[in-house]
C-alpha positions as CSV (number, residue, x, y, z in Angstrom):
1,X,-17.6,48.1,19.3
2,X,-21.4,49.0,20.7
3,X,-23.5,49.3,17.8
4,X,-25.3,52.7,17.5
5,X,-26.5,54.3,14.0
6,X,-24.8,57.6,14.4
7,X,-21.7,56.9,15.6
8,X,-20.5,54.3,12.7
9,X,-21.6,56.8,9.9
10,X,-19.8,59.7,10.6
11,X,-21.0,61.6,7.5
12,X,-21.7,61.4,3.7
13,X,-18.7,61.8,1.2
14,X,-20.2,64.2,-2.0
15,X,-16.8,63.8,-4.1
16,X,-17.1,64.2,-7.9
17,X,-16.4,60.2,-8.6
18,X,-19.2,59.5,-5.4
19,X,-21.6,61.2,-7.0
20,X,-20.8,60.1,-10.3
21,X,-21.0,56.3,-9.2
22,X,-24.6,57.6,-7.1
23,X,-25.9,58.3,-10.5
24,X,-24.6,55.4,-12.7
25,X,-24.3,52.4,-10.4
26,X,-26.7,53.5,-6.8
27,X,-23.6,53.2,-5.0
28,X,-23.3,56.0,-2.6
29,X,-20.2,57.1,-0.2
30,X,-19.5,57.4,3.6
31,X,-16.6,57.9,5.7
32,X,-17.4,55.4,8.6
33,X,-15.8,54.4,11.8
34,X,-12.6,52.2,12.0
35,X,-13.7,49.7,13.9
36,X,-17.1,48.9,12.2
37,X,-17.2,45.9,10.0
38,X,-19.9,45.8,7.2
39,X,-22.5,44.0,8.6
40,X,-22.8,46.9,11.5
41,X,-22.5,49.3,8.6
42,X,-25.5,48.4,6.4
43,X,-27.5,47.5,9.5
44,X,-26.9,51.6,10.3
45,X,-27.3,52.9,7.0
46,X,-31.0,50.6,6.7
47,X,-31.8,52.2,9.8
48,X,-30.9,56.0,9.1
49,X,-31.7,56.2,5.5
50,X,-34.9,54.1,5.7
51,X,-33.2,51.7,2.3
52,X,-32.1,48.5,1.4
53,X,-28.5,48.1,1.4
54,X,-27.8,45.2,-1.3
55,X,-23.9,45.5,-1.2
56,X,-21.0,46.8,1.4
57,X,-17.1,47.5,0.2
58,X,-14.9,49.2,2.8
59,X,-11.3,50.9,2.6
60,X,-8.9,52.3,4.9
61,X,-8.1,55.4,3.3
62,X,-4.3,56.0,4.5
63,X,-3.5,60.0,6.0
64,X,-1.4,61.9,4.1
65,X,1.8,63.5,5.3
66,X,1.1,67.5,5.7
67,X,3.9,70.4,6.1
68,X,3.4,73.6,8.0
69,X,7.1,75.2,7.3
70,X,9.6,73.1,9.1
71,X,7.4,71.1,10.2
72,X,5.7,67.5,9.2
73,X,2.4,65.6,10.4
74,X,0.2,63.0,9.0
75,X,-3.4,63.4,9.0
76,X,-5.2,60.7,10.8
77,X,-6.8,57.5,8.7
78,X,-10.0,56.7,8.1
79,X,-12.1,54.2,6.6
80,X,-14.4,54.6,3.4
81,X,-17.7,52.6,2.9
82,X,-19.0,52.0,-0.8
83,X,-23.1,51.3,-0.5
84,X,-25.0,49.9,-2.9
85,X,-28.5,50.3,-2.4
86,X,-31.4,48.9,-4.4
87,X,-32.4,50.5,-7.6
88,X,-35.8,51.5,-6.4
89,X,-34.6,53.2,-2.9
90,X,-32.8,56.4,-3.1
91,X,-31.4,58.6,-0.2
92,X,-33.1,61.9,-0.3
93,X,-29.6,63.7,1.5
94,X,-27.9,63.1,-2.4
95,X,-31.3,64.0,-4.4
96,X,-30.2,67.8,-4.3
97,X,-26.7,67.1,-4.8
């Protein structure tokens, strides 16, 4: 996968246990692309967010089976990135969260 900043982080995950684990442990939340590994994800978060990433855990978060009457889908997967970032950095997008 070609490495470029905005397409790996698709967007910012502001659940009640992401922000809880923001405020208690700096580790903040991200719904990513599939095919990035970590190393292309903390290179792209250090170059968004301006930070220094000290620690990357990824998921694949599984899609859940959906009914619309009769009918049954799945939502698509997706994969989850936990970012720990240094004590002293913080990410200005969660300050008003």
């Amino acid at each position: 996968m070609k490495y470029d900043a905005r397409i790996i982080v698709e967007k910012a995950l502001t659940t009640e246990k992401s922000l809880n684990q923001r405020e208690h442990q700096n580790c903040v939340a991200f719904k990513v692309a599939s095919q990035a590994d970590k190393l292309q994800i903390k290179r792209a978060i250090e170059e968004i967010f301006k930070v220094k990433v000290v620690d990357v855990r990824t998921m694949m978060v599984r899609g859940k089976e959906k009914r619309m009457g009769r009918f049954a889908g799945r939502r698509p997967s997706w994969k989850k990135a936990l970012v720990t970032i240094r004590k002293e950095d913080h990410i200005e997008l969660f300050e008003k969260a």
